[in-house]
C-alpha positions, 0 to 999 in steps of 0.5 A: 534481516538486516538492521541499518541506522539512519545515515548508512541507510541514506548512504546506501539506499540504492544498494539497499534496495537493490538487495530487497529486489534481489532478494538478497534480504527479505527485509531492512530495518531502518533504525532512527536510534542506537536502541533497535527497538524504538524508531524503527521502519520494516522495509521488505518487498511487496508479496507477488500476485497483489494486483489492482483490476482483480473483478475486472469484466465482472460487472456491466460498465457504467457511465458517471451519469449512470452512477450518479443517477442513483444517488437519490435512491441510496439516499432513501436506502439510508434514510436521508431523504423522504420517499 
């Protein structure tokens, strides 16, 4: 872990991040102040394997009008419109 204050973290962004890719540093803290403990930003790199589209293919496909068609019986599912 390695603490860095504002103005050398502007200086050596690039580097900086370039060790967290590396994984050279598992993690930078960015302090706005002499004191460590106050103003302070964690910065590591992202956990692999988190990936976006995860139930992708599990469901049918579903046009907007489809979607959109079912609007009113949710409302009445949540009771904002009379049945």
């Amino acid at each position: 872990m390695t603490t860095v204050n504002m103005l050398e973290a502007k200086t050596r962004l690039s580097q900086l991040v370039s060790a967290v890719e590396s994984g050279a540093e598992d993690e930078i803290i960015i302090s706005t102040t002499a004191n460590r403990r106050q103003g302070w930003c964690h910065w590591h790199k992202a956990k692999k394997g988190m990936r976006l589209g995860l139930l992708e293919g599990q469901f049918p496909p579903m046009s907007l009008e489809d979607f959109n068609s079912l609007d009113e019986e949710v409302a009445k599912l949540f009771g904002l419109k009379d049945e």
